[in-house]
C-alpha positions in Angstrom: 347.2 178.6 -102.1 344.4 175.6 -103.2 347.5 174.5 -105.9 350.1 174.6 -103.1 348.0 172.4 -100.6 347.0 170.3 -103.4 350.2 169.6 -104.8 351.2 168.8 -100.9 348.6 166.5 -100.7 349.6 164.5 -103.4 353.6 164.5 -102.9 352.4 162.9 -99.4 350.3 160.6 -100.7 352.8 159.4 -103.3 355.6 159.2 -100.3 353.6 156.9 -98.2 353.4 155.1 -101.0 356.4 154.5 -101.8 357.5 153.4 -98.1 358.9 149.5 -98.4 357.5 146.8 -95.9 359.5 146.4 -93.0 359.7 142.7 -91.4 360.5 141.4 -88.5 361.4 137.8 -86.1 358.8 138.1 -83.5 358.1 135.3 -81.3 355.5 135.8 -77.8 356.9 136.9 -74.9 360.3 137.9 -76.2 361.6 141.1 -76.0 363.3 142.9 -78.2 366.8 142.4 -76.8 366.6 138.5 -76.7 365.3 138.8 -80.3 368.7 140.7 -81.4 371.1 138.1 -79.2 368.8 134.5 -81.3 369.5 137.0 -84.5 373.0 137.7 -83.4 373.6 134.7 -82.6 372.0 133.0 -85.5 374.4 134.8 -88.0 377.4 134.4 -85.9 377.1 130.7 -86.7 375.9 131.2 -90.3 379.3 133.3 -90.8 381.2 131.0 -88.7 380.5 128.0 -90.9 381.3 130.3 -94.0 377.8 129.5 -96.2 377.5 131.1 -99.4 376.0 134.3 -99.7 373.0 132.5 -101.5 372.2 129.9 -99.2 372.4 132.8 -96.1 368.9 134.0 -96.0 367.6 130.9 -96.2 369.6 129.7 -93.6 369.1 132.6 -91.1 365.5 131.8 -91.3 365.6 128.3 -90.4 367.9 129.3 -87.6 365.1 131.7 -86.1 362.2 129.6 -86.4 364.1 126.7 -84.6 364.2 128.8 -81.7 360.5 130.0 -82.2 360.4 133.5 -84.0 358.4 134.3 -87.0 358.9 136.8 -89.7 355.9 139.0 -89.9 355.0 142.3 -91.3 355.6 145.3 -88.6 354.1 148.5 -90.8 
């Protein structure tokens, strides 16, 4: 039983772990459905435009902060 809860203990504490950092635009004040129509919105014309796939990232940041929102770390 004192294996079984330690062996429990440790898969969990390896799992947390293991979770990735999530990011996120955020900007004050905007709520979360105007942040998906600026991110919509932003890649709409980043695919209209047809960048390269390299240069897209980039590009979809400086279209967010134009408009105010930030990238930050949500967990």
């Amino acid at each position: 039983m004192k294996n079984t809860f330690l062996l429990i203990a440790v898969a969990s504490a390896i799992s947390a772990c293991a979770t990735p950092a999530r990011y996120e635009y955020v900007k004050d004040g905007a709520s979360e459905h105007n942040r998906t129509d600026v991110l919509s919105e932003c890649r709409y014309q980043i695919r209209l435009n047809k960048t390269p796939a390299t240069e897209e990232a980039e590009l979809l940041k400086l279209c967010m902060q134009g408009k105010g929102f930030r990238l930050k770390r949500v967990n």
